[in-house]
SEPADO-886862 format. One line per field, with one value per residue (C-alpha): x negated, y, z; chain; residue in one letter; residue number from 1. Coordinates in steps of 0.05 Angstrom, whole numbers, plus 5000, padded with zeros to 4 digits. Layout:
<pts>
u	c(X, ...)
v	c(Y, ...)
w	c(Z, ...)
c	c(A, ...)
r	c(A, ...)
k	c(NUM, ...)
</pts>
This chain:
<pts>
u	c(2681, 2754, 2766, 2828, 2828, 2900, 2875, 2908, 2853, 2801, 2836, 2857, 2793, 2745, 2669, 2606, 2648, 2676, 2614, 2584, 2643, 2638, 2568, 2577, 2607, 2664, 2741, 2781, 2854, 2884, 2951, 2982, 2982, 2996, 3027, 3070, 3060, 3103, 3080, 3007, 3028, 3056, 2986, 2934, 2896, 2857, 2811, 2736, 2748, 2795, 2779, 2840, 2877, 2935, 2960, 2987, 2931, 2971, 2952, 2997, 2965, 2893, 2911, 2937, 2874, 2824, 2785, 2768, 2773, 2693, 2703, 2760, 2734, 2770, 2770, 2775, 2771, 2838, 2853, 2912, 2946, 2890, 2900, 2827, 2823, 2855, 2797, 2748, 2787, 2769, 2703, 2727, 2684, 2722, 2682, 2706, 2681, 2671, 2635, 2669, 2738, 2723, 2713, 2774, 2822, 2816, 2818, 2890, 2906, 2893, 2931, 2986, 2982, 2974, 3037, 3084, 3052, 3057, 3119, 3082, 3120, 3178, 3173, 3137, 3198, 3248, 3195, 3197, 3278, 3275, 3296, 3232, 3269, 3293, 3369, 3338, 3310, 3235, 3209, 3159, 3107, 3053, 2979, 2941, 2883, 2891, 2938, 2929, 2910, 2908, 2874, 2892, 2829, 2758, 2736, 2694, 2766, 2779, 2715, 2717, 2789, 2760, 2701, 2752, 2798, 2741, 2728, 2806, 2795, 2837, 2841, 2820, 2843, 2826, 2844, 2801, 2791, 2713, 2709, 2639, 2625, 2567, 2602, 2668, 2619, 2581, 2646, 2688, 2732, 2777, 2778, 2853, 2858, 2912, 2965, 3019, 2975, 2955, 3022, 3053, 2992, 2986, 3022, 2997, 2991, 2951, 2947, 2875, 2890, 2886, 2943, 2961, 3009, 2998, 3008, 3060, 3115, 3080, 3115, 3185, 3245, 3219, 3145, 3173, 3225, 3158, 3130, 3125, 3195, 3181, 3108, 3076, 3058, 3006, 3001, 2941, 2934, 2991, 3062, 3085, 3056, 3120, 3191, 3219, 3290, 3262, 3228, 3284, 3328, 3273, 3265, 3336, 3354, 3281, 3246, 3196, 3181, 3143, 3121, 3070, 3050, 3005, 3032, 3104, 3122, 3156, 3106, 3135, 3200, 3280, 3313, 3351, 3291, 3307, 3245, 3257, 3293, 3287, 3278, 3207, 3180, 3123, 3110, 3050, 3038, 2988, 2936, 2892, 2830, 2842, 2795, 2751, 2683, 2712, 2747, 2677, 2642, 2698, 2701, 2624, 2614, 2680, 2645, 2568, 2597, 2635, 2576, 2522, 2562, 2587, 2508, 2480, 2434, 2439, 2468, 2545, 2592, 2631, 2686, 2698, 2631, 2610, 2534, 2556)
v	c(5415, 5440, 5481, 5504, 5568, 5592, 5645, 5710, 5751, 5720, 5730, 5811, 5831, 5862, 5833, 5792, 5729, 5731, 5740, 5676, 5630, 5646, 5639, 5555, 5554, 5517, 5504, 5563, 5548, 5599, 5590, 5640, 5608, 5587, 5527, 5479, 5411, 5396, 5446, 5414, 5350, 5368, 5395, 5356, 5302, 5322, 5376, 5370, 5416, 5465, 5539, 5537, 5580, 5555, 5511, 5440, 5396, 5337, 5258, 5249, 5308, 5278, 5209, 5246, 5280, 5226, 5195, 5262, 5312, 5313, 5375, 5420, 5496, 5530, 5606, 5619, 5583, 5556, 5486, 5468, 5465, 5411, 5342, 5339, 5265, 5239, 5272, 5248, 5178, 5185, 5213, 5280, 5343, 5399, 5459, 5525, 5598, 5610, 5671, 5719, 5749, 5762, 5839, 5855, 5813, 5844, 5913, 5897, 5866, 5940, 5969, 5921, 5945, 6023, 6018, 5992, 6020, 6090, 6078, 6094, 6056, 6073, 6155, 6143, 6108, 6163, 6228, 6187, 6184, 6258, 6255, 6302, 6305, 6224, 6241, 6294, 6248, 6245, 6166, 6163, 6110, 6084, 6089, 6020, 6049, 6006, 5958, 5883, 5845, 5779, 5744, 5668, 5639, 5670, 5649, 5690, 5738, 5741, 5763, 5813, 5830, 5828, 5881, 5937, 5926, 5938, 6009, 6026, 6035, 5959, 5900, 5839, 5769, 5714, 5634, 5591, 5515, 5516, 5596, 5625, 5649, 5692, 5728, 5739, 5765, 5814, 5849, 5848, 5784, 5754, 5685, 5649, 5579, 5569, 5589, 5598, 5651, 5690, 5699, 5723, 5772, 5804, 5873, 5853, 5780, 5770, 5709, 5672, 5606, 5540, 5515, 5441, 5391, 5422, 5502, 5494, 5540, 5554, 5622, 5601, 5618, 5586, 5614, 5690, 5686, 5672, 5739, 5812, 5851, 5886, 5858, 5860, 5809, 5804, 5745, 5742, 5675, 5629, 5635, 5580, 5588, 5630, 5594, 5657, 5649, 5657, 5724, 5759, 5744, 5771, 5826, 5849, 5836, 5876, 5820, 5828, 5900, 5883, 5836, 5846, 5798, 5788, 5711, 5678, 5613, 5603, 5648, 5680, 5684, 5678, 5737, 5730, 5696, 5724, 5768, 5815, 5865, 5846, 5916, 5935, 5888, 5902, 5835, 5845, 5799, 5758, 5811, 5817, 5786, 5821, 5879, 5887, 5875, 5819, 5782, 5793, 5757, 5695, 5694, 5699, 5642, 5601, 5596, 5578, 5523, 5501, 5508, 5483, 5411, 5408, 5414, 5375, 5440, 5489, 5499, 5493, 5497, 5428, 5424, 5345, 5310, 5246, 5243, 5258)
w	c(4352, 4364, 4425, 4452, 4479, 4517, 4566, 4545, 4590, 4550, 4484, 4504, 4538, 4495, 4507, 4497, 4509, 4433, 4396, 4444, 4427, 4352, 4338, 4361, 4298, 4327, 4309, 4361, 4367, 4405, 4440, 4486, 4562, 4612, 4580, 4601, 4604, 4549, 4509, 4521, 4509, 4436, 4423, 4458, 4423, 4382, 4419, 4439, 4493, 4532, 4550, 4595, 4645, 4685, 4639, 4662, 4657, 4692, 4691, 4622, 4590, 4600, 4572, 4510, 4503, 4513, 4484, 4450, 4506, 4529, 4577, 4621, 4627, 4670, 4667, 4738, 4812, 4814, 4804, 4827, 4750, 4736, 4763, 4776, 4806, 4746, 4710, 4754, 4750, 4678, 4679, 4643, 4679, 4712, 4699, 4732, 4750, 4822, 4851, 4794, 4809, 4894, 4883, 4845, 4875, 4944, 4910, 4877, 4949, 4972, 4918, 4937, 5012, 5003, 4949, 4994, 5068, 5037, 4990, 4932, 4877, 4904, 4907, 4842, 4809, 4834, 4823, 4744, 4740, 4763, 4830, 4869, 4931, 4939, 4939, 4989, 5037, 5021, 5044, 5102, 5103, 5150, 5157, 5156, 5214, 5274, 5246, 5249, 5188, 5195, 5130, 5117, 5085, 5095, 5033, 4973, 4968, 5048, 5057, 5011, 5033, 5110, 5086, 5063, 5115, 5168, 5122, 5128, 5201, 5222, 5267, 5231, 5252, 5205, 5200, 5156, 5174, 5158, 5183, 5172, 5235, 5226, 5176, 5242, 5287, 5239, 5214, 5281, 5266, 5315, 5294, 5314, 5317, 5280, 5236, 5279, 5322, 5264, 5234, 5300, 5312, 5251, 5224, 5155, 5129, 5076, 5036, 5005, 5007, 4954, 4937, 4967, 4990, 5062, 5041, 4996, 5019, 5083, 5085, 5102, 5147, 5198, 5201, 5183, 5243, 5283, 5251, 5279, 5252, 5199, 5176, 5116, 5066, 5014, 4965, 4917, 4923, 4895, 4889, 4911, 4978, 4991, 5004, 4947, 4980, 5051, 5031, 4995, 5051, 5100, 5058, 5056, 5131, 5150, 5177, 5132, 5117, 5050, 5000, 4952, 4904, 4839, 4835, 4834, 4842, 4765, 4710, 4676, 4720, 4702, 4702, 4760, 4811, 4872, 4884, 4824, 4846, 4911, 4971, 4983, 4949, 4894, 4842, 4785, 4726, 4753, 4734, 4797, 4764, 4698, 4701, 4644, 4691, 4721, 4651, 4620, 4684, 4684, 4604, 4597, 4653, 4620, 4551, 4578, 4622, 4555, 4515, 4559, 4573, 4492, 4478, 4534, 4545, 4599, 4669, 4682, 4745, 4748, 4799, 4804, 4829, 4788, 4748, 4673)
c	c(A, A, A, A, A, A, A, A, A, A, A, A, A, A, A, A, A, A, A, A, A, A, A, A, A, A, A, A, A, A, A, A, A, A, A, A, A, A, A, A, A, A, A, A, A, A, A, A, A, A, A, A, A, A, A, A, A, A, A, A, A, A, A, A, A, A, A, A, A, A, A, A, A, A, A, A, A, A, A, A, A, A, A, A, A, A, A, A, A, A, A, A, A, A, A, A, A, A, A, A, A, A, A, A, A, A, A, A, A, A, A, A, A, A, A, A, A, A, A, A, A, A, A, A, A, A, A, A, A, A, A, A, A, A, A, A, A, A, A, A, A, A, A, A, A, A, A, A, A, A, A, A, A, A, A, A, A, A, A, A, A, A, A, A, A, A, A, A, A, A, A, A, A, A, A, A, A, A, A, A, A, A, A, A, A, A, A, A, A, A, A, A, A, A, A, A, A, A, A, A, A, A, A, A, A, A, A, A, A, A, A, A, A, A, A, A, A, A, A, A, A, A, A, A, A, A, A, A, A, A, A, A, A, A, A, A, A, A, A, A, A, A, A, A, A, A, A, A, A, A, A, A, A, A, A, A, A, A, A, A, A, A, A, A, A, A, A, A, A, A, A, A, A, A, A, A, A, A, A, A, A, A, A, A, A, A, A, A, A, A, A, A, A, A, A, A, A, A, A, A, A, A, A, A, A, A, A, A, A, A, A, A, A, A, A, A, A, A, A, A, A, A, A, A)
r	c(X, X, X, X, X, X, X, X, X, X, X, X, X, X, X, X, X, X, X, X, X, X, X, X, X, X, X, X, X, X, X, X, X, X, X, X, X, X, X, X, X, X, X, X, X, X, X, X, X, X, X, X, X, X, X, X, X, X, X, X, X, X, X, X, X, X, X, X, X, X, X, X, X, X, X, X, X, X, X, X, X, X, X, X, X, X, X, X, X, X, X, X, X, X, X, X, X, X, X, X, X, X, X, X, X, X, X, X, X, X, X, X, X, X, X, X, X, X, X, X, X, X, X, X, X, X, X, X, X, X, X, X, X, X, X, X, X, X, X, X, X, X, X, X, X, X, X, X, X, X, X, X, X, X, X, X, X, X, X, X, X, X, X, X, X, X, X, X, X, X, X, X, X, X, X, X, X, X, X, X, X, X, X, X, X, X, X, X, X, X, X, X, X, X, X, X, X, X, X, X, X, X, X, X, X, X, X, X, X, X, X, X, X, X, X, X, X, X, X, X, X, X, X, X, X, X, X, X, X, X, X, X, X, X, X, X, X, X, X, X, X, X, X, X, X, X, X, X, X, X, X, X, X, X, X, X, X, X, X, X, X, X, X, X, X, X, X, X, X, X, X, X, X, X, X, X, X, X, X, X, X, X, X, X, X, X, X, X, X, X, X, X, X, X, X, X, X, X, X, X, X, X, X, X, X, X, X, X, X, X, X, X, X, X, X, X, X, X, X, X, X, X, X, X)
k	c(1, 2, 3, 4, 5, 6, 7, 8, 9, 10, 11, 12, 13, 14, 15, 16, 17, 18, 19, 20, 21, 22, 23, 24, 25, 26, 27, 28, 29, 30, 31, 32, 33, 34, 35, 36, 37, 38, 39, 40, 41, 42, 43, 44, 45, 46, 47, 48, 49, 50, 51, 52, 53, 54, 55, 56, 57, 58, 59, 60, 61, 62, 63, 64, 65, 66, 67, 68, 69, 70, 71, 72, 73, 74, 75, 76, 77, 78, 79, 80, 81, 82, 83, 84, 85, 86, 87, 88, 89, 90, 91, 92, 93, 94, 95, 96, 97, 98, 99, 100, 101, 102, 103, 104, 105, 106, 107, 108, 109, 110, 111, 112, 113, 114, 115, 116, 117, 118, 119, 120, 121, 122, 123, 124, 125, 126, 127, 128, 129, 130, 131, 132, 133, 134, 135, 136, 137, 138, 139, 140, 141, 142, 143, 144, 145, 146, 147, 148, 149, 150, 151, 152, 153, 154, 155, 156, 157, 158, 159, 160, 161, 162, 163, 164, 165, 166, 167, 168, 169, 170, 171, 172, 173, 174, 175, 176, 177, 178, 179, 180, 181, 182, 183, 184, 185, 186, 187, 188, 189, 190, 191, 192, 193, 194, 195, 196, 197, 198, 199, 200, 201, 202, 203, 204, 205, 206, 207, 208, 209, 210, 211, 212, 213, 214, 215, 216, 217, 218, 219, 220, 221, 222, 223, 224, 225, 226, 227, 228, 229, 230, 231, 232, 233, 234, 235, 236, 237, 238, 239, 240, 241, 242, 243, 244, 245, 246, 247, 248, 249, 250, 251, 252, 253, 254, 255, 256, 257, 258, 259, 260, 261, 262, 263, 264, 265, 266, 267, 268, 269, 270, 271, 272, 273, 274, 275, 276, 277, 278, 279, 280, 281, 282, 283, 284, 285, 286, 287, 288, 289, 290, 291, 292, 293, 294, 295, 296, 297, 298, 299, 300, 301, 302, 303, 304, 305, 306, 307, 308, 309, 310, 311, 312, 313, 314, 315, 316, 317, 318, 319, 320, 321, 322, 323, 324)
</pts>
């Protein structure tokens, strides 16, 4: 068997998954992701299997892989990079990790929120270039008690986001198509019908939603000029939820009073994309889920769904439904 392995968390992370890929005995060819599709396309073909990240997986990559390709592991719960009804089209299982990376990911939406409520990175950055005082004007932040969050998909992370919100002392509003509703009414959610009314109701908006046709750029002009001056916004999701124009413009006029984000929509970014740099604004690497207890539950889960379908043994996770 040949594998192809590009997920840098896997590959950096320390832990039980290494010592389980390497005793299959199998061919590892390790590539640094995510990769683009042409990138994947001047490699794919000749690969049993992929222990993948957010590489492009699109329609032309999967005909260049078949008929070898027997399996897609995804390290991780998001699909979007995957053209997973071509796949299914072509009978090639989707296997992913749900149920793994919840716990962390609302933790670095916290870290997110306290940084730029309490101006954290920024005093930080000036204490670091020497400047105690702030050009002798100390910044003042908020407190989060008693403020609105408004979540945007109640899923595994929302929940989890929802739980330590309800700890920090705040208002929690929450829209989710398929809401669970025990789950509102046992931690004090407001449920809003839409969108529209949680954006416009919320002092902090954070973000937990797939990626799709229908959410892509969903935080625009139009939608942030519908917003409460000088709100908050979180994005842990995906970048390209977020028109990146829209919010540096919101950012410098004060429209939006900050932007935190673990995801852009172009990774790794050009030096000059407009939210690097940008006021108030705090952008990580896309490193949310990469804690060493949660890359050792997605890696460890990754492999055994890899190994289990390669060996016709064991229990995997697919994400396309069709009887293998």
């Amino acid at each position: 068997m040949r594998i192809l392995l590009t997920t840098t968390s896997y590959q950096d992370t320390p832990g039980e998954h290494h010592g389980m890929l390497e005793a299959t005995g199998w061919e590892i060819i390790r590539e640094r992701g995510p990769l683009p599709e042409e990138k994947m396309l001047e490699i794919a073909g000749d690969f049993d299997g992929f222990l993948c990240g957010d590489d492009a997986i699109t329609a032309a990559v999967i005909d260049q892989s078949l008929p070898n390709l027997k399996v897609i592991s995804k390290y991780g719960i998001g699909l979007d990079k995957i053209d997973v009804e071509y796949a299914t089209e072509k009978k090639l299982p989707v296997l992913f990790t749900p149920g793994v990376n919840h716990t962390t990911v609302a933790e670095h939406t916290f870290g997110l929120l306290l940084g730029l409520s309490k101006k954290i990175q920024q005093n930080a950055n000036e204490v670091a270039a020497g400047d105690w005082q702030a050009g002798w004007k100390k910044p003042v932040g908020n407190e989060i008690m008693g403020k609105n969050i408004g979540i945007l998909g109640l899923g595994r992370i929302g929940k989890e986001v929802a739980v330590r919100a309800r700890a920090f002392g705040m208002k929690i509003l929450a829209y989710d198509p398929h809401p669970d509703q025990d789950f509102a009414a046992s931690n004090d959610i407001t449920l809003c019908p839409d969108m529209d009314q949680l954006s416009s109701a919320s002092d902090i908006l954070s973000l937990h939603c797939y990626l799709s046709p229908e959410t892509h750029g969903m935080i625009n002009a139009e939608r942030i000029n519908q917003m409460r001056k000088g709100v908050i916004i979180l994005n842990c999701a995906r970048g390209e939820l977020v028109d990146s124009q829209a919010m540096h413009t919101a950012l410098e006029s004060g429209a939006v009073g900050g932007y935190g984000a673990d995801v852009l929509d172009t990774e790794p970014p050009a030096a000059d994309h407009p939210l690097l740099g940008a006021p108030n604004c705090i952008i990580t690497s896309h490193i949310a889920s990469r804690t060493h207890e949660s890359v050792a539950r997605q890696a460890g889960m990754a492999t055994r769904n890899l190994i289990a379908l390669l060996n016709g043994e064991g229990e995997y996770t697919q994400a396309n439904s069709f009887n293998i």
